[in-house]
C-alpha positions in Angstrom: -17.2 -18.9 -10.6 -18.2 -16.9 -7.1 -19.8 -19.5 -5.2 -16.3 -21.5 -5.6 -16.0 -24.4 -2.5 -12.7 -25.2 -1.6 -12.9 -29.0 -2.5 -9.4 -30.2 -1.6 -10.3 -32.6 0.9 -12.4 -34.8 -1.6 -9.5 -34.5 -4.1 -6.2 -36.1 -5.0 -3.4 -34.1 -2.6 -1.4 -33.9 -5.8 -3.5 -31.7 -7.5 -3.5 -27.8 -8.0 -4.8 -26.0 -4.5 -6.3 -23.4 -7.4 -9.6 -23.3 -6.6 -11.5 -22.7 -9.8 -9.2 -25.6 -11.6 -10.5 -27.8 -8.1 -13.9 -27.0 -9.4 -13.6 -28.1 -12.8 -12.1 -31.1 -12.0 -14.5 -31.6 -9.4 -17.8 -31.0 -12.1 -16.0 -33.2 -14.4 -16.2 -35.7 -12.6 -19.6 -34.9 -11.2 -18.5 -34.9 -7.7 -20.7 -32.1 -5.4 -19.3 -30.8 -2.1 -19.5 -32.8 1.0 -22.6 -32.6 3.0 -22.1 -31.2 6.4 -20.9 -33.6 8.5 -22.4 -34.1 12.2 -19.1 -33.4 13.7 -18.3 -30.3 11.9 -19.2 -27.4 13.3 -21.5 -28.9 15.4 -23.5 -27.8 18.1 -20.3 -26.5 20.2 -19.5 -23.5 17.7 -21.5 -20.7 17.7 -23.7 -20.4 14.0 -25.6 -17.3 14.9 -25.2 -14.4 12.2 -23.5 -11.5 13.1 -24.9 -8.3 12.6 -23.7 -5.9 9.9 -23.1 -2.9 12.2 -20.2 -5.6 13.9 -18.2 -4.4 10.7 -19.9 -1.2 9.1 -20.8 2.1 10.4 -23.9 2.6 8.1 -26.6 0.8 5.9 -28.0 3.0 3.5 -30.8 2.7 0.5 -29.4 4.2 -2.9 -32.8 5.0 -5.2 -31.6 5.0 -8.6 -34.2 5.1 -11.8 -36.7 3.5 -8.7 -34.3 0.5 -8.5 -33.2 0.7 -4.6 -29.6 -0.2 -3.7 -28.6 -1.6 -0.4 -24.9 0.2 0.7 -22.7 -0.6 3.4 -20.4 2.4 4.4 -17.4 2.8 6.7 -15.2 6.0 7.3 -16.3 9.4 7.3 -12.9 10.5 6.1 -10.2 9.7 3.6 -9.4 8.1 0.4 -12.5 6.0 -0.9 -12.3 1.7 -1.7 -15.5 0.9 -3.5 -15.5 -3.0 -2.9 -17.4 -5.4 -5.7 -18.6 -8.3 -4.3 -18.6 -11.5 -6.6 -22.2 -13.4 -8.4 -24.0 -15.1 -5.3 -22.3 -12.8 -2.7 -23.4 -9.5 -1.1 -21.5 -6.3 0.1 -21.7 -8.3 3.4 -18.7 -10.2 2.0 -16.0 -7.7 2.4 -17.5 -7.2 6.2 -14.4 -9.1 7.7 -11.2 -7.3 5.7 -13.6 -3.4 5.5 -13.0 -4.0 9.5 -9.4 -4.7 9.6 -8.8 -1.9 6.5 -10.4 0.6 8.2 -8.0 -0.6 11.3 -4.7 0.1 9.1 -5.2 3.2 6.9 -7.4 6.4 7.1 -10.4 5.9 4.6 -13.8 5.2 3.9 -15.5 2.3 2.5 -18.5 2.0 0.2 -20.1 -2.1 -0.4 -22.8 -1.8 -2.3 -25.2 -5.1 -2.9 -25.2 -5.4 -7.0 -28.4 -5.7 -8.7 -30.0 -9.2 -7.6 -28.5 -9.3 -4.5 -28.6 -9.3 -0.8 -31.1 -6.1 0.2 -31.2 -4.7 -3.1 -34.5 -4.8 -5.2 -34.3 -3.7 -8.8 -37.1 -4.0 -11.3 -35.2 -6.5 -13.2 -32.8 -8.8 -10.7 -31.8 -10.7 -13.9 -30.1 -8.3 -16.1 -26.3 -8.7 -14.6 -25.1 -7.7 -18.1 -21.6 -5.8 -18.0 -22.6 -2.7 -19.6 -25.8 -2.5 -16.8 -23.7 -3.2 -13.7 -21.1 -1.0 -14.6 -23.7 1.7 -15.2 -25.1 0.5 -11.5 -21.5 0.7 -10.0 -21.0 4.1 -11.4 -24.4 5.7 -10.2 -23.9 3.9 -6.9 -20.9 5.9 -6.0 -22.4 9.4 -7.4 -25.2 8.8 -5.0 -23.1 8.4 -2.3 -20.6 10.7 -2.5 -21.4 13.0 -5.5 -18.4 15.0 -7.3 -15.9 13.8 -4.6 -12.3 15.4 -5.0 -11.2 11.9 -3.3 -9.0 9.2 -4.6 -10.9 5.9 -4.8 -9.5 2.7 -5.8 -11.8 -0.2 -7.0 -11.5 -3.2 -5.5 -13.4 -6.3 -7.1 -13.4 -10.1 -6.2 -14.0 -12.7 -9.0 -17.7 -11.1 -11.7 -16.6 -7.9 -9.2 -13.2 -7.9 -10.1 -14.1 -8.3 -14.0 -16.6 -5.4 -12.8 -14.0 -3.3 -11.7 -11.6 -3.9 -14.9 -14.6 -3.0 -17.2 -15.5 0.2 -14.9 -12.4 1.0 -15.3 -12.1 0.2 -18.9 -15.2 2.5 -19.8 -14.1 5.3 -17.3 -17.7 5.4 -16.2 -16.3 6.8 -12.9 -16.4 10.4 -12.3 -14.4 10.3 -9.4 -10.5 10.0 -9.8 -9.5 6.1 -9.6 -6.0 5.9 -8.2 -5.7 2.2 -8.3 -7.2 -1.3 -9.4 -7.1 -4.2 -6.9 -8.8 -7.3 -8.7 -9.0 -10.9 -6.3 -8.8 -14.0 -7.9 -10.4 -13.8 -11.0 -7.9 -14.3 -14.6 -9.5 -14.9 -18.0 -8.0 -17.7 -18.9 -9.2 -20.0 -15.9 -12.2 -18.4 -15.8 -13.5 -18.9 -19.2 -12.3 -22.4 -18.9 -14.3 -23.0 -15.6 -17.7 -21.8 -16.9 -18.4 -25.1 -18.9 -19.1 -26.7 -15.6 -20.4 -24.3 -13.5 -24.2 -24.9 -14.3 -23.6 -28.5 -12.8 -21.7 -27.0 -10.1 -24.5 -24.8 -9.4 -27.4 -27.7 -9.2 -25.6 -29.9 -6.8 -25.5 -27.7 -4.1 -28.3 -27.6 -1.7 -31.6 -26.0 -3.2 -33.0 -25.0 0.6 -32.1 -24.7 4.3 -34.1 -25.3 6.9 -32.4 -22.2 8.6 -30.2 -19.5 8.2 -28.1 -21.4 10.6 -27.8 -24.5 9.0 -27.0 -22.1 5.2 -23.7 -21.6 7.6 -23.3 -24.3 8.8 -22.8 -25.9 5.0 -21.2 -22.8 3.9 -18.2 -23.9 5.7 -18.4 -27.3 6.5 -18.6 -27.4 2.2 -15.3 -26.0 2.7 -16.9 -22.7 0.5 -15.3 -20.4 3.1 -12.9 -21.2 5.8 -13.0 -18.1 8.2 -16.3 -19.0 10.8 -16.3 -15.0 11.8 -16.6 -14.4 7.6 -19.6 -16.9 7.0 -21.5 -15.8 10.0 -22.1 -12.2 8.8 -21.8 -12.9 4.8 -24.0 -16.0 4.6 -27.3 -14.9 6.0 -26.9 -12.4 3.5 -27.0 -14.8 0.2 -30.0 -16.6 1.4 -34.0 -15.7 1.8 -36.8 -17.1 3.6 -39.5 -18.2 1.2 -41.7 -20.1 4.1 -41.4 -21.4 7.4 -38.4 -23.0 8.2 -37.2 -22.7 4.4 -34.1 -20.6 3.3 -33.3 -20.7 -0.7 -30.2 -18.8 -2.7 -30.8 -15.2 -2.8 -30.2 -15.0 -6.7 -30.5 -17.9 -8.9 -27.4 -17.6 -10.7 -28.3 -20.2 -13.3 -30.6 -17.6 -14.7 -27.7 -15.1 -15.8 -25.5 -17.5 -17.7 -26.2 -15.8 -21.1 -24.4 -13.2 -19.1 -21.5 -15.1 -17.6 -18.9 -14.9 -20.6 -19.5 -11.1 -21.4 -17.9 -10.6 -17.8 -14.9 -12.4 -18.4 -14.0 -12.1 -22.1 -11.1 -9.6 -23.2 -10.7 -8.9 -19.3 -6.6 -9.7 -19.7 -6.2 -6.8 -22.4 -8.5 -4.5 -20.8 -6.7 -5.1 -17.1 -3.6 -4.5 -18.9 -4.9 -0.8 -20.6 -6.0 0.4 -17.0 -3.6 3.4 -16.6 -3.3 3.0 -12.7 -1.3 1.0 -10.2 -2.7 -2.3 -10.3 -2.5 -5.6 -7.8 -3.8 -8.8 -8.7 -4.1 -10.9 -5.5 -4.6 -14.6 -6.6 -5.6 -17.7 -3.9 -2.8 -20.1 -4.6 -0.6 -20.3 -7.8 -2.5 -20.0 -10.8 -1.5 -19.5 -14.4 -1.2 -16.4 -15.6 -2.1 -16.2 -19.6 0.2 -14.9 -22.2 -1.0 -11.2 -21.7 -0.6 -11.3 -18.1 2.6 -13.1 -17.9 4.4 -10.6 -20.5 2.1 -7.9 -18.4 3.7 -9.0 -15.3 7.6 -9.3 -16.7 7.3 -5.6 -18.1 6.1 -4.8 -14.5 2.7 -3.0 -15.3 1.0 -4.8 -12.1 2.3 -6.3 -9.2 1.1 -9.7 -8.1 0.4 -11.1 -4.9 -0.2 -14.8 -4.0 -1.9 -15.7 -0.6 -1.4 -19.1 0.8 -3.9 -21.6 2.7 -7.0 -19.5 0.8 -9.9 -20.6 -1.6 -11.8 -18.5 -3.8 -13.5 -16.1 -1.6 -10.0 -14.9 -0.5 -11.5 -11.6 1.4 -13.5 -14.1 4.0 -11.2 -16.7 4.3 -8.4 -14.5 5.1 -9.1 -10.9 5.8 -6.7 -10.2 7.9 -3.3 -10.9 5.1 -5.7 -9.1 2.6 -6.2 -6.4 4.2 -2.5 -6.2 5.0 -1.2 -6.3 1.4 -4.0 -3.8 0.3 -2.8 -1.4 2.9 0.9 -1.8 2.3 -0.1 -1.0 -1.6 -1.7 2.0 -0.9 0.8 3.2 1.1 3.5 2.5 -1.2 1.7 4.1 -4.2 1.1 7.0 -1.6 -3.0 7.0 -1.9 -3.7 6.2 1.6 -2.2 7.4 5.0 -1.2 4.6 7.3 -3.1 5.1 11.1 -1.0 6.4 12.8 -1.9 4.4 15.9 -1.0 0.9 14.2 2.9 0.3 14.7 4.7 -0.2 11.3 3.8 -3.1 9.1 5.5 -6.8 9.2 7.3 -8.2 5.9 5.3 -9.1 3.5 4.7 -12.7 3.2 4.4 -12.5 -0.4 8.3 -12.8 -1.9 7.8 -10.6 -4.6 6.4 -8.0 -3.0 9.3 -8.2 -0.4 12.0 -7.7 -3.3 9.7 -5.0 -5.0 10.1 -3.2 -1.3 13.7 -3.9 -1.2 14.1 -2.4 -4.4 11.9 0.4 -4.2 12.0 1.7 -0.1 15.8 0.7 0.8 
């Protein structure tokens, strides 16, 4: 489900641009992404990875039960966004859109890498259980910033998102949450896509032969589009087990007992989060009867980003970070920087009548 490729290119055009119904499609009919061509992204673009500090102000090491988590933190003052990264990804994801956030509104941001990924090293890598990550998440952000008086509003792509909802959902957060922003995960699709996700899984490449070349396939695969995005989040998902040979971080076959506890009941439980919510989906999806009745009565607002696959805060940071901003703003939780000039229109034409109706 979080190491979605875009695969349009190797489908029918007539199909849905939804990613996660592209990869079903795609493991149904056994179809892996394309190998790296030699014209793309060839030797003319620049592959090196980016450091962290490009994008974050600190990296810090969270000791909790002896279990060390890695934290990427930006802002020193301000409401709090506690981004969840999706399975296979690290904090290193949300590099890209912390930047331009940071950019828009006065806040700080928190990225921790979940147990069994990027810099983090936990006793047991494997356990990615609900109930233990949520416990992780909430112990992460007491470490960090203790009994804050703060507003902090959760922020979760894909296993993060479903994260988030059950954080949420559990109120294992001391700190007061003033919103929920969940990115392209729905229960429906997603319970529906884990049938094939095992197969998915095997046929992409086992090793690199360089941290490099792991970017080069990250987006010539089509798995992110944004070069910037891939340069600082790949290296990240990736570790060097010899000379000259990369492998995948975590090896997300090994949690799939794990897999439908994250997404099962996650439409009801959205639905009971007393807070302003957004769901921000890549392309149109279908909502499931919850979330569609959820959505008429006006108890979240939804936001639809175009020309985006699944890993919609790499591929398109920029728009992300724009409709985040414009949400905290209107649900008065963040303070817009005063040295950025007033917002555009939304892109998104619900959200534009929800501002006609609401600010004019």
């Amino acid at each position: 489900m979080d190491m979605l490729p875009d695969l349009q290119p190797v489908m029918p055009q007539s199909m849905s641009h939804r990613s996660n119904d592209l990869l079903r499609q795609a493991v149904t009919h056994g179809r892996p992404p394309p190998a790296p061509s030699s014209n793309s992204y060839g030797k003319r673009k620049e592959m090196a990875a980016l450091p962290w500090s490009d994008f974050f102000d600190k990296k810090r090491e969270v000791n909790i039960g002896g279990d060390v988590f890695n934290v990427y933190l930006k802002g020193t003052d301000g409401p709090i966004f506690y981004l969840l990264h999706g399975g296979g990804y690290s904090g290193l994801t949300w590099a890209c859109f912390a930047k331009e956030l940071a950019r828009l509104v006065d806040c700080r941001v928190i990225a921790p890498d979940l147990r069994g990924h990027g810099d983090t090293k936990c006793a047991d890598e494997h356990d990615l259980s609900k109930e233990t990550q949520v416990k992780d998440i909430s112990e992460i952000l007491n470490k960090v910033y203790g009994r804050t008086d703060e507003l902090v509003t959760i922020v979760g792509h894909s296993m993060g998102g479903a994260l988030a909802v059950h954080t949420m959902n559990a109120k294992a957060l001391s700190a007061k949450v003033a919103a929920l922003i969940v990115i392209d995960v729905v229960e429906g699709s997603a319970m529906e896509a884990l049938g094939g996700m095992v197969h998915f899984l095997h046929s992409r490449p086992s090793s690199f032969d360089s941290v490099d070349k792991a970017i080069r396939w990250c987006l010539s695969s089509g798995t992110v589009k944004n070069q910037t995005a891939a340069r600082v989040s790949m290296p990240s998902q990736v570790r060097e087990v010899s000379e000259n040979e990369f492998t995948w971080r975590i090896d997300l076959t090994s949690t799939e007992q794990y897999w439908k506890g994250w997404f099962e009941g996650l439409s009801s439980e959205f639905l009971g989060c007393a807070v302003p919510k957004l769901l921000v989906l890549a392309g149109v999806d279908r909502l499931d009867k919850d979330l569609t009745i959820g959505q008429m009565q006006g108890k979240f607002q939804t936001c639809v980003l175009p020309r985006v696959g699944h890993c919609v805060q790499e591929d398109s940071p920029e728009k992300l970070a724009d409709e985040v901003a414009r949400f905290v703003i209107r649900h008065r939780i963040a303070k817009q920087n005063l040295n950025i000039p007033n917002f555009a229109p939304s892109q998104d034409p619900a959200i534009r009548l929800y501002e006609q109706r609401h600010h004019h």
